[in-house]
N, C-alpha and C positions, 0 to 999 in steps of 0.2 A: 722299719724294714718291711722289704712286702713279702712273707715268708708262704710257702706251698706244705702240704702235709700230703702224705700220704698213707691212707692204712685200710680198715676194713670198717668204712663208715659204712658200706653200702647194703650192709650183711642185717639181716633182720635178727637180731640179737641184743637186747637190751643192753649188755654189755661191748659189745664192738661199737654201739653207736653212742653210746653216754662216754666212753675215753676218746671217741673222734670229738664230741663236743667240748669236753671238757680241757682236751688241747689245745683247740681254739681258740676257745672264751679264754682261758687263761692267759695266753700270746695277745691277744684284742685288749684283755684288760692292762697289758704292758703297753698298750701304743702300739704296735703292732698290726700291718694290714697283712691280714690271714684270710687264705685259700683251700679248700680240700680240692685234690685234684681227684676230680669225677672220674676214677678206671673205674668201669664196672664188669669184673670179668664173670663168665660164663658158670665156672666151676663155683665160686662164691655164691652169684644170686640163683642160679636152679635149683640149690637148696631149699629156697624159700618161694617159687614163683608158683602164681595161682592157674589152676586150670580149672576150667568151667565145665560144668555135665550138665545135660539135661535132667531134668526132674520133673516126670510126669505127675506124682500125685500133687506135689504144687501148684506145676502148671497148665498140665494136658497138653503139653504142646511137645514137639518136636527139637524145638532145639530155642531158646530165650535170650533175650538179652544178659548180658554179663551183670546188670545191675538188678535183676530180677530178685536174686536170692536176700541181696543185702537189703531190698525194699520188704522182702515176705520176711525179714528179720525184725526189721522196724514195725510191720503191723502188727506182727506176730509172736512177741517174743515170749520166749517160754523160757522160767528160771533156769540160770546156770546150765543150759542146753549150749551144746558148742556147737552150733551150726558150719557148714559151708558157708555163712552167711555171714557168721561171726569169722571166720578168716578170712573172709575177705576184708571185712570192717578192720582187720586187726593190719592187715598187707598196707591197705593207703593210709593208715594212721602212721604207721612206720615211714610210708614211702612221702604223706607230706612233711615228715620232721625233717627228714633225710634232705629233702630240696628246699625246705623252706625256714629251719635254724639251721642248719647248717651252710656255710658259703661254700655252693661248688663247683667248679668250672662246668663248660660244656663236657656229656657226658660222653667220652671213650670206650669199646673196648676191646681192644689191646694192646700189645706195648708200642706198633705200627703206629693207631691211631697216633697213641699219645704223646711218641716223638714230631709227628709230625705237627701238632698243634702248637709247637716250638715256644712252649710257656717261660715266662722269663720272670728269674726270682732272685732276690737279695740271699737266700738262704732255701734249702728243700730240706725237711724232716720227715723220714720214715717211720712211722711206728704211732701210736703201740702197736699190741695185738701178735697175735700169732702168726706176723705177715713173711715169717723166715720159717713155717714150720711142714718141709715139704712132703708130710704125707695128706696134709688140708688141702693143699696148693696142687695137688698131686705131679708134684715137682715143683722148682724155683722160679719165679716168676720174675726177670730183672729188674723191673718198674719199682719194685719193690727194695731192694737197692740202689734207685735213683737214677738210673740209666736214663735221663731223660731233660731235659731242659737246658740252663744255659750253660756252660763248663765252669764260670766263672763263679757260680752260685756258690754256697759254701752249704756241705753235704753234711746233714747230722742224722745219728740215729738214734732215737726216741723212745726208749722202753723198749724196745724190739724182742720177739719172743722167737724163740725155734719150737718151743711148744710140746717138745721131747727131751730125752736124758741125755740123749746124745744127737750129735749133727750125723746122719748116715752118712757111711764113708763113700758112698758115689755122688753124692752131694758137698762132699770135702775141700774139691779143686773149684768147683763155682764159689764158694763161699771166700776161698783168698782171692779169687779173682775181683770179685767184688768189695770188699770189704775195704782194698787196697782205696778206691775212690771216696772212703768218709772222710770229713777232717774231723770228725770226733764221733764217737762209739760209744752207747750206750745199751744195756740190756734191761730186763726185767727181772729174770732167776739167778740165783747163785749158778747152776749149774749150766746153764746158758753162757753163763761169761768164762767159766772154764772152760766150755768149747770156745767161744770165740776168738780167745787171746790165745789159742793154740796155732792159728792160722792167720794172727797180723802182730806185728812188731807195737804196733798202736796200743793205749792205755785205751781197758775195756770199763768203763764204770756202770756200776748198779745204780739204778734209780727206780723208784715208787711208780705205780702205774698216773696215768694223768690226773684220774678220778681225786690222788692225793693233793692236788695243785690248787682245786678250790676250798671253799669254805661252805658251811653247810648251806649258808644264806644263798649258794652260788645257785644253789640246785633246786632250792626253795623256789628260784622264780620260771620253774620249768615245770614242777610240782602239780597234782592234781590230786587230790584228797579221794581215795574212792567212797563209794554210795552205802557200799554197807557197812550197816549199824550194828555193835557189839562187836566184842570181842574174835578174834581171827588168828590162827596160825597160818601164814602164808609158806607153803612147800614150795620151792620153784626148783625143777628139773632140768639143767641146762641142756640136756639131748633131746632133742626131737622126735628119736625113735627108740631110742635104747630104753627098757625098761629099769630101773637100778633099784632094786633090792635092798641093797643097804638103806639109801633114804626112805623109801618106805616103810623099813623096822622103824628109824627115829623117829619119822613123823609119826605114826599108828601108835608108838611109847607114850610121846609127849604128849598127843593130844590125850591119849587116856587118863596120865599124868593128872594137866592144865583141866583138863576136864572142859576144851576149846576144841569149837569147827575148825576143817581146815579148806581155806581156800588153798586152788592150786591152779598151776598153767597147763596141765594135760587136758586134751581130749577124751578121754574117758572118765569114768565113775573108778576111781581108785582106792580111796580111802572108806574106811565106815563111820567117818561123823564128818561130815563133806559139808559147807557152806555155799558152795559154788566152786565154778572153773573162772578161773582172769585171764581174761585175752586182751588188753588193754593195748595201748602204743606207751612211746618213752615214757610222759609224763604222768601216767596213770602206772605205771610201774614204779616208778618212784615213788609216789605215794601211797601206793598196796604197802611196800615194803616200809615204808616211816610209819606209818598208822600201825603194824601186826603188834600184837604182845610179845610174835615168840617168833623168829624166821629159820626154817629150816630148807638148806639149801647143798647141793652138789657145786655150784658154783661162783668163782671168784670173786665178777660183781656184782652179786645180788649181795653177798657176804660184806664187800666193800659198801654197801649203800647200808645195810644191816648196821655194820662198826658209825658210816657218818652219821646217822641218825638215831643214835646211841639206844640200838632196839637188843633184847637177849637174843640170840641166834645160836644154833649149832648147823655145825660146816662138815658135810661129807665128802670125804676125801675124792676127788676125781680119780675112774677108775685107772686113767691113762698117763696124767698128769699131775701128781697131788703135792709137788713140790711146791709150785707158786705160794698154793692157798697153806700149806703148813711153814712155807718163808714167812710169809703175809701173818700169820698168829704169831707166830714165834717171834719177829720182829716186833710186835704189838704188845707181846706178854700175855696171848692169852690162847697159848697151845692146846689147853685143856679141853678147846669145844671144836676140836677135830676131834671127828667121833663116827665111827664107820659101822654102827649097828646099836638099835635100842637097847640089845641087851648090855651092855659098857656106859648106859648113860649113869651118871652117878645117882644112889638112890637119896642122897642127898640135895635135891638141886639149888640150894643157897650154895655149893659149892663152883657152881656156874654162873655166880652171881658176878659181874664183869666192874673195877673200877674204873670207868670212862673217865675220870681225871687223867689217868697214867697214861690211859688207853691213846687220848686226847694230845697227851707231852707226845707221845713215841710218835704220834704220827702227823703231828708238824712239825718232828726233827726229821724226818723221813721227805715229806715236803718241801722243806728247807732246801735240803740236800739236793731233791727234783732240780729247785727255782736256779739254785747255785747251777747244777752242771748246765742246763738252760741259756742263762743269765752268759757265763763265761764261753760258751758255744757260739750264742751268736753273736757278741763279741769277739771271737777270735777271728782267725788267720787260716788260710786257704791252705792246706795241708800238701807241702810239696818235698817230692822223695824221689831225686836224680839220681841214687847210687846204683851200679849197675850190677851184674852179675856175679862179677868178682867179689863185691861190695856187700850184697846181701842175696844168699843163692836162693834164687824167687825165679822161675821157669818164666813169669811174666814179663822177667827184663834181659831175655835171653834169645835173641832172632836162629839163630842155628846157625851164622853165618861163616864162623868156623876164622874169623878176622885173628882170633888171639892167639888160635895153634899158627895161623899162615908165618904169624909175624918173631912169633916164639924164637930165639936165637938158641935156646937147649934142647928145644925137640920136646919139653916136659907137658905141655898138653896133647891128651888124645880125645876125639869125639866119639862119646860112648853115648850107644842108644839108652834111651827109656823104656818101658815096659807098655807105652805109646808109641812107638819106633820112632822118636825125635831124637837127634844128636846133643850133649849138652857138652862143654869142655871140661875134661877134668886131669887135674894139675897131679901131674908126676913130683911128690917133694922134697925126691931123692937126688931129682935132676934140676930140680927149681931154682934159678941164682939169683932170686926174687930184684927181677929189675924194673918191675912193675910197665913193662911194653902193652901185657895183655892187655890190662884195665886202662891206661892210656888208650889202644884202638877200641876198645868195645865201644859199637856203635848205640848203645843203647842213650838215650835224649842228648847228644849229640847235635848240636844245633848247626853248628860250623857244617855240615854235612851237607846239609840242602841247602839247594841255592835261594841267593839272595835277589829280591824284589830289581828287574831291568825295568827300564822305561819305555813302552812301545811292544811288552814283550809280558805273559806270552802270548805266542798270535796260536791261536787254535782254528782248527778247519775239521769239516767231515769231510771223508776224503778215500779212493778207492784208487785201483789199479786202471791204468785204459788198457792193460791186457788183461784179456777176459779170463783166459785162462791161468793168470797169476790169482785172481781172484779166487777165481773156482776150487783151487788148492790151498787157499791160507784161511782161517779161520773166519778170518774178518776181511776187510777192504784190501789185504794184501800189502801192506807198509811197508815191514820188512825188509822184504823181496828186494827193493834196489835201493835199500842201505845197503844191504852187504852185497850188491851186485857193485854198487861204487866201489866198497871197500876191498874185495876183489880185484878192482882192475888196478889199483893203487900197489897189487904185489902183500895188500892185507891178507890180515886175519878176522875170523869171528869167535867168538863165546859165546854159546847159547846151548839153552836146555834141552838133553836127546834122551835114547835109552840107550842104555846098553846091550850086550850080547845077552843077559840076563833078564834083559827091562826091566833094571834099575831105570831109575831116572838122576841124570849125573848131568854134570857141566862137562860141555866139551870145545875143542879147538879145530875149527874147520878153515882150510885153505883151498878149496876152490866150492863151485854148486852144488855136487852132489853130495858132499856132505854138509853144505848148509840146508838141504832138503829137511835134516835130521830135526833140524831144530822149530819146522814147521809144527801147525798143529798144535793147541792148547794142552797142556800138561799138567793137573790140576795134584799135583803130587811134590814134596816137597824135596829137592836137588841137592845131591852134597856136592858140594863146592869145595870140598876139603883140598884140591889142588891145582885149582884152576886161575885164584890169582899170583900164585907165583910163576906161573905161568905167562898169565898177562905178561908182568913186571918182566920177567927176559923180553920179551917180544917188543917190547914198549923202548927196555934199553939197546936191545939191535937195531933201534931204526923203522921199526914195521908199525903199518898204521894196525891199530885192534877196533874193531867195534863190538860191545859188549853187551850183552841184553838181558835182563830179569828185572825180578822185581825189586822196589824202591829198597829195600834192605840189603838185597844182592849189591847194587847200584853202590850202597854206601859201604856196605864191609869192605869191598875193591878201591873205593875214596881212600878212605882212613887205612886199606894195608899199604897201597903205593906209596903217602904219607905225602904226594906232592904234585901238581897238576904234571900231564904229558901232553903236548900239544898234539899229538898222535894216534890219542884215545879219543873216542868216540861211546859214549853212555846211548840208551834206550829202556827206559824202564815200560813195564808192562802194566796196565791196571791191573789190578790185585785183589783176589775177594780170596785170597788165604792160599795157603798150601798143605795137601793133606797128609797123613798119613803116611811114609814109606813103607810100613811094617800093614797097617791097612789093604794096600793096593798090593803089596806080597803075598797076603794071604787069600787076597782074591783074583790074585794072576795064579797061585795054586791050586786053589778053588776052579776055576776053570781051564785049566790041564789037564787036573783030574777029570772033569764032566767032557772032555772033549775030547780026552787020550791024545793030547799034540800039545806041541810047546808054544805057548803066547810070540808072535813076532811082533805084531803092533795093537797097539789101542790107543783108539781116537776120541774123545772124551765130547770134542764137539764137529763131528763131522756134518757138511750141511746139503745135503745131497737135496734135503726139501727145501734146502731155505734154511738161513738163521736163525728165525722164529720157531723151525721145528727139527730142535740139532737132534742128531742119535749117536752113540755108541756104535763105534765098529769092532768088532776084535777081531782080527786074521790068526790063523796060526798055523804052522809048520807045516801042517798037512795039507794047504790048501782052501781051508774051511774057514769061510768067512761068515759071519752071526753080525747080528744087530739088532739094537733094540732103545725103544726112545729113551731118552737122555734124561726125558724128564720123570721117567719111571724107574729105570734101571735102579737096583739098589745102591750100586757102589756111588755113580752117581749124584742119587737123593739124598745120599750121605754129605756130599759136598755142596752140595745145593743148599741143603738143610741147615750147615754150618756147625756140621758135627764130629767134622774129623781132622780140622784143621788143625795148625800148633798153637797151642795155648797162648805164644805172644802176639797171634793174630790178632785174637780178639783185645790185644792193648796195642794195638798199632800204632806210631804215630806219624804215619806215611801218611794216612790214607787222603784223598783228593787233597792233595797238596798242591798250591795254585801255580808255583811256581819250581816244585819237581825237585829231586832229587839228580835226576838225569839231564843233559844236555835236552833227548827229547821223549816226551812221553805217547805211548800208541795204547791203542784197546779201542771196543766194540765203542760205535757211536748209536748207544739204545736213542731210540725214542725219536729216531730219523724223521718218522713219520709224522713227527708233531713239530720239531723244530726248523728242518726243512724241506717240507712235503715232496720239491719239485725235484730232490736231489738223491729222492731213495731210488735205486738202483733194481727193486722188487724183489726185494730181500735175498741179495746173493751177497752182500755182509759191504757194510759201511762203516768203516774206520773213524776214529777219533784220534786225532792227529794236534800234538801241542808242543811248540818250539816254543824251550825254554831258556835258554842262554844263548849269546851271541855265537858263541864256537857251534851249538844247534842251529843256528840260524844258516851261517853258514854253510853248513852240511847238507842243509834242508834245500840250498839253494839250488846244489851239486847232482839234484836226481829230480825235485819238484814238476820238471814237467812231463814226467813219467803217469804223474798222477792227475785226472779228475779232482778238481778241488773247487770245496764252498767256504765261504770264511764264516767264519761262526764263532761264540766267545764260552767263556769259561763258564758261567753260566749256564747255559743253553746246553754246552756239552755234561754240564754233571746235571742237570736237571732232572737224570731217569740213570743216573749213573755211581756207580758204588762211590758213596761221598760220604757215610759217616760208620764207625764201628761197628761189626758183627758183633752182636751180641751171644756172651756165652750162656747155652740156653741146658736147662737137666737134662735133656738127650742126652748131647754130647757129652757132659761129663758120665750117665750113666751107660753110654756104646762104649766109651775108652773101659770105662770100669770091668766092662764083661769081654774085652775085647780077646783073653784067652781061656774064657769060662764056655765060648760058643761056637759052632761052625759060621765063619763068618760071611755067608748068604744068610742064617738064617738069621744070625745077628743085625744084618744089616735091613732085612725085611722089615723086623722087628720095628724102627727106627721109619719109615717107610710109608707116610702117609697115602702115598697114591696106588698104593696096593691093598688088596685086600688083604685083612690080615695083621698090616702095619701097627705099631703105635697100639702096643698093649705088653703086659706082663711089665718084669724089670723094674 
């Protein structure tokens, strides 16, 4: 199999990049063509990244080559001195293991890049590492969850760590969101897998970190003996900056003890019987720690290479995390050499004396176990889970669309908001005559829904209005406008998205122009629909032609309530990059009533007064007073832009650029004019993306078409700059929803807000 890994090779940490290798080698030594996928993110490597100063009394000069220091280190070397010189030595010792034992794609970073390198794999593995533990992360990273390559790949997670006691609960809802996409799930910590199996239906299993999957000989041929002679207690301090006190006590104990130097990896003069400082790369770390008499360590795998290389150690407990490393003994039987202060070491020390025999059994039955969930993982079966809302109540297979109350024959569902302002249905089961109608129409994977594959069909076009002033008024090219101008003179109706006297945003039913006017204007806010297609269904069986418009989920809940074609009806779905908020856009239609002392009558979400390219916000209100402000700044806006305020099924769509539609026909913005057909942009007064999807569309299309400016153009070209794969749900959003009534919601929404100053801190 050609399998992908992903984790925290890139991180200069002896540990992060010896369990990236050793997942490899291990998978390799199975046959197995293996990849690390190269993300290198920003928050990971500035940890470790080198910066260069001058140094006058070195070199008298000004400013030097970046190799200067490492060369006056090599003329120069003075014992056990940590130079600048020596970290840098220590940075490309790291960074040539990193690219050259290890196999790693081109290097990415972000999660942009890295879908776009459209990597294609037999199987993608997350993990190890602390790649789920979002206060390192400083939030949730999806890439990390697999958000990324081919669908058909089969998703597993690999020791995966959250790296804390608990998952924070604004990080709660990303985690079921994603979690949902493994077909098999693996952890590192006991307490880690009780959170997990808290937020997926799925079996969470425990597995050994990688490092357990070879054998010592594995490690041996990566090994480097170090240079000094005699005896050595190796300290190693997994923080970089943190001083810890407790290792200190044991090491300054033992060596008094041992009556042994101690080598150690800090920068400074710490101890008082010091042999030196070890700045080494991987393979001079593993053999500091195989050669020492005694290792004394804060961290997991130095402790792990300590147990493989059957060295004496004692292990101080992590000040933050000391679960793993007290699983890790206590699994192993030898809890006794967790020990968090010299003064607790036993004054016995033959009592610390370890039987590597046992030690040896426990932890190739632990290995075992690894090879096994491994072994059965990527032999299994692509983990598929169609049951819908009713089925297993999961918000992610839940569209709002309100299809199960429509169709209800007792009246016994009602759609009650969330503490997110999203609609979810819930069953009266007093009134319930359980005839199972709901769960029949839920639209959710629904396949019959969308339409099926025409020949010749669909024909896509960019495409605008030839009246100038249709254009000027509709978001985009103007589409719309003379569908329901046909449907109109036919003695129709329309459905489509307005506000109300409130500015709500609702479904409504308009029968001549001016109140199809309503439905102009992008409305980035999410519509209740709770009565509008019973609605339809009369209109449809009077006789009267309907044209119906939203988005692909609107499209289908209307499908599956009618329960049967009307030759009558006329579909238009709209491209779709989510719908926000109701309870969001209320508290900031209040939010600015208050600031304005007048009541909101409209807001424009992309009005294009400069052009497309540079939509703004309009809000009028009651009094006269009309404000603006660019689109791409506004908070409420950058909220939606951002992809942080949408409903949760958003981000599991399974609408999204669908080639062949949901709808009869599909409209939305034709991005990226300028590249696909130069001669036909209009200078940005909005160019439509126009796609006829079934014959009855065809047809229709036929009945107004030369209303319209039209280039033909193909499905391709149209989604080529066009929203064509899943929003990803990103820690924002789930931490704005989280605080969504803990804040005033400008300032909430600043907060979230990168193009402000200000933006994207605290929370």
């Amino acid at each position: 199999m050609k399998i992908g890994i992903i984790t925290f090779h890139s991180a200069h940490n002896y540990g992060a990049v010896l369990q990236a290798w050793s997942l490899q080698e291990y998978l390799k030594q199975q046959g197995h063509e293996v990849e690390i996928v190269n993300l290198r993110l920003n928050v990971i490597d500035k940890l470790y990244r080198l910066t260069y100063k001058t140094n006058k009394k070195i070199c008298g000069i000004e400013a030097v080559n970046k190799f200067a220091n490492y060369v006056y280190y090599q003329v120069r070397k003075e014992s056990y001195r940590f130079t600048d010189a020596a970290k840098y030595e220590k940075y490309y010792k790291f960074e040539r293991f990193i690219n050259h034992k290890l196999p790693v794609t081109k290097e990415v970073n972000n999660l942009e890049e890295l879908q776009k390198l459209n990597l294609r794999y037999d199987a993608l593995i997350a993990g190890s590492d602390q790649i789920w533990n979002a206060a390192m992360m400083k939030g949730i990273n999806p890439a990390y969850f697999l958000q990324f390559g081919n669908a058909d790949a089969l998703r597993i997670s690999y020791a995966a760590s959250i790296g804390t006691e608990e998952i924070p609960p604004q990080y709660r809802l990303l985690f079921q969101r994603y979690l949902r996409e493994f077909d098999y799930i693996s952890v590192r910590e006991k307490k880690a897998r009780d959170q997990v199996m808290q937020l997926t239906d799925q079996p969470v299993d425990l597995v050994a970190d990688p490092t357990f999957l070879l054998k010592r000989e594995d490690f041996d041929k990566i090994r480097k003996k170090p240079k000094t002679s005699g005896k050595y207690i190796y300290v190693h301090n997994v923080h970089l900056q943190r001083v810890d006190e407790s290792l200190n006590s044991v090491a300054e104990e033992m060596s008094k003890r041992l009556g042994l130097p101690i080598i150690h990896n800090w920068s400074q003069k710490v101890y008082s019987n010091e042999a030196g400082h070890f700045t080494g790369g991987i393979e001079e770390f593993v053999g500091m720690v195989s050669e020492a008499e005694y290792v004394i360590t804060n961290s997991f795998h130095c402790t792990v290479f300590a147990i493989i290389y059957n060295r004496n150690f004692i292990t101080v407990p992590h000040f933050k995390n000391p679960d793993r490393m007290r699983n890790l003994l206590d699994d192993l039987g030898i809890l006794e050499h967790l020990i968090d202060s010299g003064s607790k070491i036993p004054k016995d020390l033959s009592k610390l004396a370890i039987d590597y025999e046992e030690v040896e059994r426990r932890r190739s039955v632990m290995g075992d176990h690894a090879k096994v969930f491994l072994k059965t993982s990527l032999a299994g079966e692509k983990h598929e889970d169609n049951r819908n809302y009713f089925e297993r109540e999961d918000i992610f297979r839940c569209y709002g669309c309100a299809a199960c109350q429509t169709v209800c024959p007792a009246d016994a569902i009602r759609m009650e908001e969330d503490h997110e302002g999203f609609r979810y249905p819930v069953i009266d089961q007093e009134k319930c005559i359980h005839c199972g109608k709901c769960e029949k129409v839920c639209i959710y994977r629904r396949s019959e829904l969308k339409n099926e594959a025409q020949e010749s069909l669909p024909l896509v076009y960019a495409a605008y209005s030839k009246q100038e002033s249709i254009v000027k008024e509709s978001t985009s090219g103007g589409m719309f406008t003379p569908m329901y101008q046909n449907i109109l003179a036919k003695h129709g109706c329309v459905a489509g998205v307005q506000y109300d006297e409130n500015m709500e945003v609702v479904y409504g039913i308009a029968e001549n122009e001016k109140e199809c006017e309503a439905f102009r204007h992008s409305k980035y806010i999410f519509p209740d629909s709770r009565d509008v297609k019973k609605q339809v269904k009369k209109l449809l069986k009077e006789g009267r032609y309907v044209l119906f418009s939203g988005s692909p989920c609107q499209i289908s809940a209307l499908k599956a309530s009618l329960g049967k074609e009307y030759p009558n009806l006329y579909t238009v779905e709209i491209i779709c990059h989510g719908a926000g908020s109701p309870k969001v856009f209320r508290k900031y239609r209040e939010y600015l009533e208050k600031l304005y002392q007048s009541k909101l009558v409209d807001f424009q979400f992309r009005n294009k007064f400069k052009g497309v390219d540079l939509p703004f916000i309009l809000m009028e209100f009651e009094s006269g007073s009309i404000d603006i402000e660019s689109a791409l700044k506004n908070n409420l806006s950058r909220g939606f832009r951002s992809n942080n305020i949408q409903r949760p099924s958003c981000y599991n769509c399974e609408f999204v650029a669908q080639k062949y539609g949901v709808a009869d026909i599909t409209i939305g913005d034709y991005w990226g004019i300028q590249e696909e057909h130069p001669d036909f942009d209009n200078g940005g007064k909005g160019v439509s993306l126009l796609k006829i999807n079934t014959p009855k569309g065809k047809a229709f299309f036929e009945e107004w078409k030369d209303q319209l400016e039209l280039c033909e153009s193909t499905y391709e070209k149209a989604y080529a700059h066009n929203y064509k794969r899943l929003m990803c749900m990103m820690g924002t959003r789930t931490r704005l929803m989280y605080y969504l009534d803990e804040k005033p919601i400008d300032d909430l929404l600043l907060t979230f807000n990168r193009s402000k100053k200000g933006g994207i801190k605290g929370l």
